[in-house]
C-alpha positions, -999 to 999 in steps of 0.1 A, spaced: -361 359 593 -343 370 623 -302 362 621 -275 360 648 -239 360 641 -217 349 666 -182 360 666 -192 386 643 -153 403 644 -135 377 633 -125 373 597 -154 354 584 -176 367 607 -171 403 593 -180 388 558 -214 372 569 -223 407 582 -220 414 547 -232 388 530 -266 394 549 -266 432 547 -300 440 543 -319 412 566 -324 416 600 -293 408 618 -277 406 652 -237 405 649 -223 396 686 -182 401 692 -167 379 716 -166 409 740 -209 405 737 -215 369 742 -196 349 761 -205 312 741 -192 291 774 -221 312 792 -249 288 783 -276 309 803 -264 340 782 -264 317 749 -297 310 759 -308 352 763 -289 362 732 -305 332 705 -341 337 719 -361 353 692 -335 347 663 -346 322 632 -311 315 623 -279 310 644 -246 312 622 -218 305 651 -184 315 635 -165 321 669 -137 295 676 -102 294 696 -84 291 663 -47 292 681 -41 256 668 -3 256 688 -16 268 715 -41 249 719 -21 217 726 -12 231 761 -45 252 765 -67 223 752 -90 230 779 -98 268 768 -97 253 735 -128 232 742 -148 258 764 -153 276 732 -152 253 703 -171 223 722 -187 237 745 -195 268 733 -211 248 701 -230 229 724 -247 256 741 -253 277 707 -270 241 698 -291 237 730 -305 271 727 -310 271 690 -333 242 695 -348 260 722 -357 284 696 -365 265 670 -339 280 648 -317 268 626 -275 263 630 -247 268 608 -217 252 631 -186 262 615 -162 237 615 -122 227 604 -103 203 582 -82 199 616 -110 171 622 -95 144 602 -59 133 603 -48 149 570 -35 111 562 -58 106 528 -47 111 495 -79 119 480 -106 145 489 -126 135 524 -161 130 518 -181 150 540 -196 112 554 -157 107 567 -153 93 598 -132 123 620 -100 114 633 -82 149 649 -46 145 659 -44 178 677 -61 195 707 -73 218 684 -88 191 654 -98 178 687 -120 204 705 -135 210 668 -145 177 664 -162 177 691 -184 212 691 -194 193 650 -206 163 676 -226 182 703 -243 206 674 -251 179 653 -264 160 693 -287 191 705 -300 202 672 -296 177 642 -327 186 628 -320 220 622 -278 223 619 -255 228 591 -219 218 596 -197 238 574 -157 226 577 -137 250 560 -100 252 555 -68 275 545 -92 310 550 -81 344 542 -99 373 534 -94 411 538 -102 415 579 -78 396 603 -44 379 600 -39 350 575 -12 335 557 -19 358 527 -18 389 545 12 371 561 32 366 525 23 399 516 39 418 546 74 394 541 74 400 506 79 439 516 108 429 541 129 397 525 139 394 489 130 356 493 107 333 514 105 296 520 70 280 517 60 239 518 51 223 492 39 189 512 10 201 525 -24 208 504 -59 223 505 -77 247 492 -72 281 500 -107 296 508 -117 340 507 -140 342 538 -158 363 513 -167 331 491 -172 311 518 -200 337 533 -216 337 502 -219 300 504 -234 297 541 -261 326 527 -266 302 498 -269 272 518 -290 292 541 -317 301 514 -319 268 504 -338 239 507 -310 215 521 -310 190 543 -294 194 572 -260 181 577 -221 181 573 -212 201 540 -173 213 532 -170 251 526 -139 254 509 -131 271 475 -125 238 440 -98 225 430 -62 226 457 -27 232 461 0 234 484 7 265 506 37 269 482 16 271 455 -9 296 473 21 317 486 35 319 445 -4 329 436 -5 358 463 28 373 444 15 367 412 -14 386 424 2 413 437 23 423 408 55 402 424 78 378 409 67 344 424 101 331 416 110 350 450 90 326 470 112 289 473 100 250 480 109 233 511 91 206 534 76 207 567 106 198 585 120 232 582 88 242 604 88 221 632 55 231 653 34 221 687 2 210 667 9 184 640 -8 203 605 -25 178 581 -5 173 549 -35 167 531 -63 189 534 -84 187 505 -121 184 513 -146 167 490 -180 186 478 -205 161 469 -232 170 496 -235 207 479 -243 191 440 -266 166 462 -281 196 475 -291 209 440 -260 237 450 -228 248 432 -198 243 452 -175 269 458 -152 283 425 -116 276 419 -94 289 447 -74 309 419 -102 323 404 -113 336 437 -79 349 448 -77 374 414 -113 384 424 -95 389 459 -68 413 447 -91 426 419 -115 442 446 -92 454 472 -95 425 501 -59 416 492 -35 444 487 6 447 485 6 481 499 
């Protein structure tokens, strides 16, 4: 089995290259593969077995005035990585968001949930699930993940870790929930799923259980040795922002037990794994 990761410098993406270390793998950057470039997608897929496409235009504010750029990558760029990975006969893992639904539910989406983004970005996402799932149905995994950190790239853990060194105290809302997901986990999961006899389809690749980014921010200075009690409550209006965020972002996992698969473990669980190995660090 020949692999291809695309956006292989990203967060997740560095993950997957380690979560397949030992197959035969191509890891593209953005600088290597332009995904808008559908004759290049076309070049670079040839000969590969399994496409995982984990490149996205993830700047969800700035997307709503750059909702253009947005889609070039996340539709279109899906699209193409679909067209050619049926020209291939290969297999797709189209890595999706929680930003596709409207975050208005108050128990977990099920992965059969009709979308329904309310920003460019939930938008543009929505649409790359739609063209993969159009040019290569047969063959495509969906995965819609949520709340990622992990030990390469920015997040909001990293984030509460580097103001916990500068500000006795930080404010974090507690009315919006999910399920805080280590890209390690969630590479684990796409190997898993990948190795597996599963149909194709829409599957959500976030970590059990959920909790609000309060709650997540609290757990990060547990983890680190720091009083949580530093980190305070308050509510979204304190953090007025261009791209509306989903108050409720807490993804169902049915199609992984249909699947004969284990979802994904509890998101504290894999956070104190996080620290324990050195992807999350206070120093």
């Amino acid at each position: 089995m020949k692999y291809l990761i695309v956006g292989s410098g990203g967060m997740l993406g560095t993950d997957l290259t380690t979560a397949l270390a030992g197959r035969e793998v191509t890891a593209l950057t953005r600088s290597d593969l332009d995904v808008t470039d559908a004759s290049a997608v076309l070049a670079a897929v040839a000969g590969h077995d399994v496409v995982i496409n984990a490149a996205a235009y993830t700047k969800v504010d700035d997307a709503e005035s750059n909702e253009d750029a947005a889609y070039a990558v996340n539709a279109t760029g899906a699209g193409n990585l679909a067209a050619a990975a049926a020209a291939a006969g290969a297999w797709l893992v189209q890595v999706s968001t929680d930003y596709v639904f409207d975050g208005s539910a108050t128990t977990p989406y099920a992965e059969d949930t009709a979308v329904n983004p309310v920003s460019a970005y939930g938008r543009t996402k929505a649409e790359g699930e739609r063209l993969a799932l159009e040019a290569n149905g047969d063959r495509t995994y969906v995965v819609r993940t949520a709340w990622l950190y992990g030990q390469h790239g920015g997040n909001f853990a990293k984030t509460m870790l580097a103001l916990s060194a500068k500000l006795d105290e930080v404010s974090v809302v507690t009315d919006q929930v999910g399920q805080p997901t280590w890209t390690h986990d969630l590479a684990e999961q796409i190997v898993a799923l990948l190795d597996s006899d599963a149909p194709a389809g829409i599957y959500h690749g976030t970590a059990s259980e959920q909790g609000s980014w309060f709650d997540f921010a609290a757990a990060v200075f547990a983890g680190a040795g720091l009083d949580p009690a530093r980190v305070k409550p308050t509510d979204s209006s304190q953090f007025v922002r261009p791209a509306p965020r989903p108050a409720y972002s807490v993804l169902g996992h049915d199609a992984w037990t249909r699947a004969g698969l284990a979802p994904m473990r509890d998101w504290r669980v894999a956070l104190t794994e996080a620290f324990a190995t050195g992807a999350l660090s206070a120093s």
